[in-house]
FITORPA-985853 format. One record per residue (C-alpha): residue number from 0; x, y, z; residue in one letter. Coordinates in nm, 2 decimals. Example, Ala and Ser with C-alpha at 12.3 -4.5 7.8 and 13.67 -1.06 7.14 Angstrom:
FITORPA-985853
R   n     xx     yy     zz res
R   0   1.23  -0.45   0.78   A
R   1   1.37  -0.11   0.71   S
END
This chain:
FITORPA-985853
R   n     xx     yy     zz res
R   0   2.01   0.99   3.43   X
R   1   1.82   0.82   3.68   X
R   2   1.57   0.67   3.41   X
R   3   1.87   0.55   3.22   X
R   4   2.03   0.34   3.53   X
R   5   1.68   0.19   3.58   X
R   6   1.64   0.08   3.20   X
R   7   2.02  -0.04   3.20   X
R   8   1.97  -0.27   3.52   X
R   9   1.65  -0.39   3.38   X
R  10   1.82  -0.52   3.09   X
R  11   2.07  -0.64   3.29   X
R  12   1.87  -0.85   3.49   X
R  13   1.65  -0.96   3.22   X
R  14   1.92  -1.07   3.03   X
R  15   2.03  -1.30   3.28   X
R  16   1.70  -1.41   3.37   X
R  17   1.70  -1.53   2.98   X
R  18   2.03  -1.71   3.03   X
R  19   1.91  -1.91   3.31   X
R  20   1.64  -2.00   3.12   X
R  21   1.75  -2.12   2.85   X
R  22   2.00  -2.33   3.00   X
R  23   1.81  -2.45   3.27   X
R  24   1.50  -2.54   2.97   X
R  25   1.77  -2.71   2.76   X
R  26   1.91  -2.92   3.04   X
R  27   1.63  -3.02   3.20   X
R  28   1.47  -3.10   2.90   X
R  29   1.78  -3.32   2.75   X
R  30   1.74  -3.46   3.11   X
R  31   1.37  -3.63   3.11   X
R  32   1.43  -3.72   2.75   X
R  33   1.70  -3.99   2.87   X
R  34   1.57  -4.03   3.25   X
R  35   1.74  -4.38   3.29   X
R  36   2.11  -4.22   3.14   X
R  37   2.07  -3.94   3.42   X
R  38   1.98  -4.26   3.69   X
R  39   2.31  -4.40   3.58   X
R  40   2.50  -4.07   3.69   X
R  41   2.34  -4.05   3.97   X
R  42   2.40  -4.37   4.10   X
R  43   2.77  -4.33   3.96   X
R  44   2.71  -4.02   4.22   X
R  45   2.63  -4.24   4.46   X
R  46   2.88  -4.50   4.43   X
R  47   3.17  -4.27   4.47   X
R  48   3.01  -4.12   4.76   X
R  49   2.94  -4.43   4.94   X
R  50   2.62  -4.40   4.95   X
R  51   2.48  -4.63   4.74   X
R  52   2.49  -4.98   4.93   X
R  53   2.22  -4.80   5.21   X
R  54   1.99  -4.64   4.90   X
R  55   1.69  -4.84   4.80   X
R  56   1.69  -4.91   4.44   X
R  57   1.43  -4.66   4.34   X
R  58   1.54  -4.37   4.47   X
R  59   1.81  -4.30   4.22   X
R  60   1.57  -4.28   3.93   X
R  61   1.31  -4.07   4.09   X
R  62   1.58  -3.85   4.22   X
R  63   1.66  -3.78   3.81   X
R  64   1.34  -3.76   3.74   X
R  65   1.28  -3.48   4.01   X
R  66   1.56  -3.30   3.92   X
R  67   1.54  -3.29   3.51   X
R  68   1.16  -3.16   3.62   X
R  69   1.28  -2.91   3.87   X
R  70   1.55  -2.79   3.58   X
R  71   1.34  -2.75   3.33   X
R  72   0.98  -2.61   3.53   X
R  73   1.25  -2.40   3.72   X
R  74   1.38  -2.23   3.33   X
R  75   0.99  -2.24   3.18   X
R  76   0.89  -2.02   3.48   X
R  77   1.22  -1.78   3.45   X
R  78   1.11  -1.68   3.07   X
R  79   0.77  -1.65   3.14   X
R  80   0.83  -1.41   3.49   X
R  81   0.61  -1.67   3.67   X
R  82   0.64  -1.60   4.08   X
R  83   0.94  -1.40   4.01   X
R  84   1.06  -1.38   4.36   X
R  85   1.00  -1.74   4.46   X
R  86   1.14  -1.82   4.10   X
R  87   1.48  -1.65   4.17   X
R  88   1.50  -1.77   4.47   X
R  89   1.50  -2.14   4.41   X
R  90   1.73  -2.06   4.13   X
R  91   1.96  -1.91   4.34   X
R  92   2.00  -2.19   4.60   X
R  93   2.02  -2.44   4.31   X
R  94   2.35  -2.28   4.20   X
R  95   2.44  -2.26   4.56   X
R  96   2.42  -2.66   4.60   X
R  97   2.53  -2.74   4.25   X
R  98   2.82  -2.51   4.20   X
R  99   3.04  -2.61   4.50   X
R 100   3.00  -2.99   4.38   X
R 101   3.10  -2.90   4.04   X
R 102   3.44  -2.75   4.19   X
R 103   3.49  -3.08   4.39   X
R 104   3.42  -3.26   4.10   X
R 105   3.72  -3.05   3.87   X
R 106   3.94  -3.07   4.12   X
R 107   3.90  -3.48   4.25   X
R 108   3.78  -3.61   3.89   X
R 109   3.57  -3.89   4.04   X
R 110   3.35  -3.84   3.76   X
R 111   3.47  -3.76   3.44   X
R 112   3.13  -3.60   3.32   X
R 113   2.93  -3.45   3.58   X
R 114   2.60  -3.52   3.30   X
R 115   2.45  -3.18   3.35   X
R 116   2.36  -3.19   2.98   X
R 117   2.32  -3.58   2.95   X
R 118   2.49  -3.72   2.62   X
R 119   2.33  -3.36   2.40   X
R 120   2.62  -3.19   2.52   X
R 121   2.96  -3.33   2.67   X
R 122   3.20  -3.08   2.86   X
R 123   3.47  -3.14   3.07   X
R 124   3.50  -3.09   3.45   X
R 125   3.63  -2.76   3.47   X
R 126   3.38  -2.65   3.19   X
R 127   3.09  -2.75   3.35   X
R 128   3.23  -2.59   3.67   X
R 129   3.32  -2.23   3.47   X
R 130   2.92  -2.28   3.36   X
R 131   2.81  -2.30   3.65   X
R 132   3.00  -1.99   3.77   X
R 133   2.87  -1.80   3.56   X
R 134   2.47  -1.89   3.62   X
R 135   2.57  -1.85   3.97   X
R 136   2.63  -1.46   3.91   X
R 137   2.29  -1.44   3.71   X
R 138   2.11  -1.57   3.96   X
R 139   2.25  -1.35   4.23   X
R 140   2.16  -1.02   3.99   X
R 141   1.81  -1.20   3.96   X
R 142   1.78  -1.29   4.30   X
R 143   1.88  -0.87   4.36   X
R 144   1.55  -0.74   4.15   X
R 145   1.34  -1.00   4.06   X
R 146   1.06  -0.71   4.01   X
R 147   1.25  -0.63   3.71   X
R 148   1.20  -0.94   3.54   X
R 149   0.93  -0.87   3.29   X
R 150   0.63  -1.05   3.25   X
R 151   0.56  -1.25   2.93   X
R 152   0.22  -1.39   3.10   X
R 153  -0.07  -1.23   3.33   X
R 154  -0.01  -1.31   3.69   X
R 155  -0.38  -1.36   3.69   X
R 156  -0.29  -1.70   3.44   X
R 157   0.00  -1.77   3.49   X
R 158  -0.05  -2.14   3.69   X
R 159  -0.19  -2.23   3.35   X
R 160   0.17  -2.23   3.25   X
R 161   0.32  -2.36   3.53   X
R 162   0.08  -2.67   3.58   X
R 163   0.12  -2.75   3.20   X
R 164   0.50  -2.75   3.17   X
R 165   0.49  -2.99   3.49   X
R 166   0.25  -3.24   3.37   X
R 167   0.46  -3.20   3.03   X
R 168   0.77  -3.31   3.20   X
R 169   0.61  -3.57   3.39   X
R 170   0.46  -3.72   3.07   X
R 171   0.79  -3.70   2.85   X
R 172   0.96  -3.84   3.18   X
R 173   0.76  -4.13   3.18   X
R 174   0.69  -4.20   2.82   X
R 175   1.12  -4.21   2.79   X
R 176   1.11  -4.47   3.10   X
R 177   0.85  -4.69   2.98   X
R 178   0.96  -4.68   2.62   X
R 179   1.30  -4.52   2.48   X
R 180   1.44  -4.16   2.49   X
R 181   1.23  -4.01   2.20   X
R 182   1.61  -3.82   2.04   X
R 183   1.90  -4.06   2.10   X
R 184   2.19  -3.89   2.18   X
R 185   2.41  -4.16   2.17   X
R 186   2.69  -4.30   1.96   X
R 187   2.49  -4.64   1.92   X
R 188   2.13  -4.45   1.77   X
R 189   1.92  -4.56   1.48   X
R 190   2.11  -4.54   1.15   X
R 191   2.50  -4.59   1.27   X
R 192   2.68  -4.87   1.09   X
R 193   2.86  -5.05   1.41   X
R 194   3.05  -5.29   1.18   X
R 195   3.24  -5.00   1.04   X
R 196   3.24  -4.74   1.32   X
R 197   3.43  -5.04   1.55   X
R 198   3.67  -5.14   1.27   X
R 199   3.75  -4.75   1.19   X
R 200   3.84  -4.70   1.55   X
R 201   3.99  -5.03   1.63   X
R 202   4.25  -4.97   1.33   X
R 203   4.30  -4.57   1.44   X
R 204   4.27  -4.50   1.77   X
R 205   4.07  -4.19   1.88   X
R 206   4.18  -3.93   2.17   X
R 207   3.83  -3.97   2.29   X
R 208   3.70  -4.36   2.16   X
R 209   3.32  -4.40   2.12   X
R 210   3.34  -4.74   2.04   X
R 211   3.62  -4.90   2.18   X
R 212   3.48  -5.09   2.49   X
R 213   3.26  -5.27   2.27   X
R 214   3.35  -5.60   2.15   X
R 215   3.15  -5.96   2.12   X
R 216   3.32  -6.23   2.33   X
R 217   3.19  -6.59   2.35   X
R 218   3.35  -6.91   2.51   X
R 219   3.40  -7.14   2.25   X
R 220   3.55  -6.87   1.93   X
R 221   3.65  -6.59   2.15   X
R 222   3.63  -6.22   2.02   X
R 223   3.41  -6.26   1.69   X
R 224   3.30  -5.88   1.71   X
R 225   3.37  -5.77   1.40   X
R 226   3.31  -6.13   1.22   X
R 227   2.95  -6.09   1.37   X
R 228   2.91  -5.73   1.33   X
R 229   3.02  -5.80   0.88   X
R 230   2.76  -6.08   0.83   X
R 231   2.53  -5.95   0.55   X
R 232   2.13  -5.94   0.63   X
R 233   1.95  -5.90   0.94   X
R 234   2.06  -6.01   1.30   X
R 235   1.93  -5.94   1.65   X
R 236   2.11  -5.85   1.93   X
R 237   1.93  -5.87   2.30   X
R 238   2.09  -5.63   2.50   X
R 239   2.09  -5.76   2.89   X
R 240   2.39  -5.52   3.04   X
R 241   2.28  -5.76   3.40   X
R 242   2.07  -6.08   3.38   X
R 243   2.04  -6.05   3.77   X
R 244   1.83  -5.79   3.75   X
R 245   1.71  -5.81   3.37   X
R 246   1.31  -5.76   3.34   X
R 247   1.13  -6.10   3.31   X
R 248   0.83  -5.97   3.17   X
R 249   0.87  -6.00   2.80   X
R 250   1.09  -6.34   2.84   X
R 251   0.76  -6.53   2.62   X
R 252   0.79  -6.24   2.32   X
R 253   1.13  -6.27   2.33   X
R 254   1.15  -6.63   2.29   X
R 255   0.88  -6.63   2.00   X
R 256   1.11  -6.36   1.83   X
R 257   1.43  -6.60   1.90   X
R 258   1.17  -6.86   1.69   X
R 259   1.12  -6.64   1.42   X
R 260   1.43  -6.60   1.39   X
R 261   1.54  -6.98   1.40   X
R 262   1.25  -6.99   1.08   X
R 263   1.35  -6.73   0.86   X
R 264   1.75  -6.78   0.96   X
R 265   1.82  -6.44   1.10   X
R 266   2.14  -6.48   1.34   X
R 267   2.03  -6.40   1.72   X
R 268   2.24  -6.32   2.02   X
R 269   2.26  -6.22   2.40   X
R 270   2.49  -5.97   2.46   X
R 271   2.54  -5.91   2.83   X
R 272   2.78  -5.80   3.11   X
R 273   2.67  -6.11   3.35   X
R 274   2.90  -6.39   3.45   X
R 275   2.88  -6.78   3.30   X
R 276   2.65  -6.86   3.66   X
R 277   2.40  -6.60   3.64   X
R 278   2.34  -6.69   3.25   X
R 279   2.31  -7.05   3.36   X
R 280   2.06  -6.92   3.63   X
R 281   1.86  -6.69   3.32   X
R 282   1.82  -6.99   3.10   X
R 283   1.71  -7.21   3.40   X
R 284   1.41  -6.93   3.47   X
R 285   1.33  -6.83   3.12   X
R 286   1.37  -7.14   2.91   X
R 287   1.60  -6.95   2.66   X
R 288   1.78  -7.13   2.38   X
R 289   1.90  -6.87   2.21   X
R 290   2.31  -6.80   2.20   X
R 291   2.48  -6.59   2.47   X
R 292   2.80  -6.33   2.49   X
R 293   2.99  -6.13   2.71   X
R 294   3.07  -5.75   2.70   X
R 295   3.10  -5.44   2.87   X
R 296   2.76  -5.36   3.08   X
R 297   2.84  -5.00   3.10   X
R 298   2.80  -5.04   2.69   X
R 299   2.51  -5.24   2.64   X
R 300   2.30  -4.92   2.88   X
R 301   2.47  -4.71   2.70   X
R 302   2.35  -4.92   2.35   X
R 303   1.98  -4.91   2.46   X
R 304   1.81  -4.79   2.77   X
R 305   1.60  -5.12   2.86   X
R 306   1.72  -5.44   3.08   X
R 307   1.69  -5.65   2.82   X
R 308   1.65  -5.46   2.51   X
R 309   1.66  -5.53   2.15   X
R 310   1.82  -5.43   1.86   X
R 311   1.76  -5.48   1.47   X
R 312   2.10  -5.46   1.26   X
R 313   2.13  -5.54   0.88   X
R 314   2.45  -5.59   0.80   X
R 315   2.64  -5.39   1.07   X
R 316   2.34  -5.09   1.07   X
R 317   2.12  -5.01   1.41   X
R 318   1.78  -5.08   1.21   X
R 319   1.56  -5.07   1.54   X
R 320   1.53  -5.05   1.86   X
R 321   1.26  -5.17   2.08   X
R 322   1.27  -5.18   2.51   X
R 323   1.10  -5.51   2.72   X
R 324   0.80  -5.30   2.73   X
R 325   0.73  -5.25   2.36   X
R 326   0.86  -5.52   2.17   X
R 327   0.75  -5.68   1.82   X
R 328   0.45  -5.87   1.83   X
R 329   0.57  -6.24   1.74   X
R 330   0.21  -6.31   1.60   X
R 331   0.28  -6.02   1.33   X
R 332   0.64  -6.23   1.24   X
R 333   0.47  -6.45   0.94   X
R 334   0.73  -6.28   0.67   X
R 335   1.07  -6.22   0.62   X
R 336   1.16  -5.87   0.78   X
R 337   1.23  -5.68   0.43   X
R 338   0.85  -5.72   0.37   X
R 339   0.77  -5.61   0.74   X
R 340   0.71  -5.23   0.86   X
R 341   1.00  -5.34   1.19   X
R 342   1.24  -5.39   0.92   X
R 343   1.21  -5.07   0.74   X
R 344   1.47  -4.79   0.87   X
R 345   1.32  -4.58   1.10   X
R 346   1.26  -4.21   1.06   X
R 347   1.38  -4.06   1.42   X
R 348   1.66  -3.85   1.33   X
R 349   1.79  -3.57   1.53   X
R 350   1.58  -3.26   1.35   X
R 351   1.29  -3.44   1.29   X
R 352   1.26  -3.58   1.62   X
R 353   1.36  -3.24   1.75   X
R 354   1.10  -3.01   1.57   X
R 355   0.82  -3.28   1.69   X
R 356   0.97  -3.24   2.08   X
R 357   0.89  -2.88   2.01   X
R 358   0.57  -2.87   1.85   X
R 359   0.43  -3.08   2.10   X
R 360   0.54  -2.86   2.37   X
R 361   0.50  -2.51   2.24   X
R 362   0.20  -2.55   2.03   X
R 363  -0.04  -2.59   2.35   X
R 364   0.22  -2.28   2.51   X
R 365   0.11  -2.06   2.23   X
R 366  -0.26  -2.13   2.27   X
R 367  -0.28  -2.05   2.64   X
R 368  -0.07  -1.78   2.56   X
R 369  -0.28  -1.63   2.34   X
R 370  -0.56  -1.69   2.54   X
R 371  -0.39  -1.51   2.83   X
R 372  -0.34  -1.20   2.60   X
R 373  -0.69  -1.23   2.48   X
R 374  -0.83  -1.24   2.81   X
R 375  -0.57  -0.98   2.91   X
R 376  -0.68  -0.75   2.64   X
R 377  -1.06  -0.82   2.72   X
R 378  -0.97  -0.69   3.08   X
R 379  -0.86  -0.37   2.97   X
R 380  -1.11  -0.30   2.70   X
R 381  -1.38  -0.35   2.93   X
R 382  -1.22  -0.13   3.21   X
R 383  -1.18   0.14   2.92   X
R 384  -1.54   0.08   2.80   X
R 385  -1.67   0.13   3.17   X
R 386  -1.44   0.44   3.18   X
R 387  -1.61   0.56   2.92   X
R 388  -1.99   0.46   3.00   X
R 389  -1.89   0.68   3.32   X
R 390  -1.76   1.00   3.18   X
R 391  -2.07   0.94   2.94   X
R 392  -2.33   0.92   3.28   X
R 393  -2.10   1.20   3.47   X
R 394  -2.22   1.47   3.12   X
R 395  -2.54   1.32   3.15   X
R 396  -2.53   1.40   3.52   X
R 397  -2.44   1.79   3.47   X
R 398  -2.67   1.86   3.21   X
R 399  -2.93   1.77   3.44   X
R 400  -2.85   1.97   3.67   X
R 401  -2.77   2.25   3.49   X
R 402  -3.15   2.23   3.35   X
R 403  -3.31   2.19   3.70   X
R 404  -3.08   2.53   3.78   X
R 405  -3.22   2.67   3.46   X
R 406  -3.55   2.61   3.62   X
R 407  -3.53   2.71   3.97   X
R 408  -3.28   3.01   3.93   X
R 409  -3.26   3.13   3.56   X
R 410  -3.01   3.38   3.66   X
R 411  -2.74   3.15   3.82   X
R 412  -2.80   2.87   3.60   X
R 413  -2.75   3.10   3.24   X
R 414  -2.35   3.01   3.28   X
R 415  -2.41   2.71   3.33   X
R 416  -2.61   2.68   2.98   X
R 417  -2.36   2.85   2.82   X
R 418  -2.07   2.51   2.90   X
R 419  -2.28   2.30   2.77   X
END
């Protein structure tokens, strides 16, 4: 009876220990694929807090990026059993600090999504807080025995683990910073026809709108949204959500582009949330000619995660995407787009981009997994090999000296002969 309260509080405990995981894997990992989205809760955090006017400006997005990695090295080292106590530990005080702001949150609502699953997975207040709940009792039964977590790597290897998933998540961190989240989870990703999702929900309002804070405003022809959206053939959209603050880096691409365009007769425009002065002020720096509209900020980062960014439509269809960092080389622009690779759809749909997320991650796992059970298994054959090179040497050793007792006293040593 005893044996079978051990094996059901093992399975208990590892059973939790999974669920943790898993959840803390998915949402760190959803997490450092959209660092900037998670920057923008943060500082929506911050801002209702009152906080934010004594922060320095990058605090907020290292703060996201520490956290997604915590998350998700915190869930790779709960599956694995990796410094099990420590592990549970950390876990536990996590869902300590997190837990009781989740509650505040459900019951105040000055947020209405707390992002703990970024834009992958969208629940409510009092869902998040009922989640959170619930991880809080698996980590107190962790916490309890952490001894019964079993081990899926040697203790002996297991840093190899733990050092790789944290320069994984750094690297995927930074890569999504410098260029764009590798899976978009958002309503404006590659592929969505904008022309008719905005009509569709302009003419039938939805309980939860996607699309209805978007709209193209301009000072001479007012709202053309959806008379700019229905033009046939390729157009470009710069996304700037704040010109104040708008990366100047790529203003010389940008303006070649804006040329290219003016060539082949593609339509270009500057969508951004910043007042008539501070455009004035961007076209004074930057020498830009091209066109400029107003609409929501909070849509434009929402649209693409780059201040500026640009987008590709043909017709009303999200084409491409590109941030200030990575945009199209203006030297390659000697053709009309339908004969160039930018203007082909892109291939970075959900699964696909999904599996590849995977394989690069799990892939390396596997092979230091594998190594670790070689090694492992190395260990033990050796240990058995010696084992049996003793037993081997401890015969040797009686026969021996049962023939030197053969020799010196025939009588005592005749039983002796007779064992062996």
């Amino acid at each position: 009876m005893k044996g079978l309260k051990y094996r059901l509080c093992q399975m208990g405990v590892n059973v939790c220990r999974l669920v943790l995981a898993l959840t803390f894997i998915f949402s760190g990992t959803v997490k450092l694929i959209d660092p900037l989205g998670f920057q923008y809760k943060l500082e929506d955090y911050a801002d209702q807090f009152g906080v934010s006017s004594f922060m320095p400006a990058f605090v907020p997005i290292c703060l996201a990026v520490a956290l997604a990695m915590l998350e998700f090295i915190l869930g790779i080292n709960l599956f694995f059993g990796i410094r099990r106590r420590l592990t549970s530990l950390v876990t536990l005080l996590f869902m300590l600090v997190v837990t009781p702001l989740t509650l505040y949150i459900a019951l105040t609502g000055v947020v209405v999504d707390c992002g703990c699953f970024g834009d992958a997975l969208v629940l409510t207040n009092w869902q998040t807080f009922g989640k959170n709940v619930v991880l809080l009792a698996a980590a107190v039964a962790v916490v309890c025995r952490p001894g019964m977590m079993l081990r899926f790597i040697s203790e002996r290897n297991q840093w190899t683990i733990s050092i790789y998933s944290f320069a994984y998540a750094l690297a995927l961190a930074l890569y999504c910073i410098y260029r764009l989240p590798v899976i978009d989870f958002r309503p404006y990703h590659l592929g969505v026809d904008l022309a008719t999702a905005v009509e569709n929900e302009w003419d039938n309002p939805a309980e939860k709108p996607v699309y209805a804070d978007f709209y193209i405003d301009t000072e001479e022809e007012g709202d053309i949204t959806l008379q700019w959206l229905a033009q046939p053939g390729y157009k470009f959209i710069l996304a700037a959500p704040y010109l104040e603050t708008a990366d100047e880096g790529a203003i010389d691409e940008i303006n070649n582009i804006f040329e290219y365009c003016e060539d082949y007769g593609y339509p270009f425009l500057c969508l951004t949330g910043s007042g008539s002065e501070a455009i004035e002020r961007w076209m004074d720096r930057t020498g830009a000619e091209y066109p400029f509209a107003s609409t929501d900020a909070i849509v434009l980062k929402t649209m693409i995660r780059s201040n500026p960014g640009l987008l590709l439509l043909d017709g009303g269809v999200v084409v491409n995407k590109w941030p200030a960092s990575a945009l199209p080389d203006s030297r390659k622009l000697t053709a009309p787009l339908q004969d160039l690779q930018i203007g082909q759809p892109q291939r970075k749909d959900f699964l696909h981009a999904s599996v590849r997320l995977l394989l690069w991650f799990f892939i390396p796992l596997l092979v230091f997994a594998l190594v670790d059970r070689i090694w492992t298994g190395g260990k033990y054959l050796q240990k058995y090999r010696q084992k049996f090179i003793n037993l081997k040497k401890q015969k040797e050793h009686e026969k021996e000296d049962c023939s030197r007792q053969l020799e010196d006293e025939p009588e005592l040593a005749r039983g002796c002969g007779s064992r062996h």
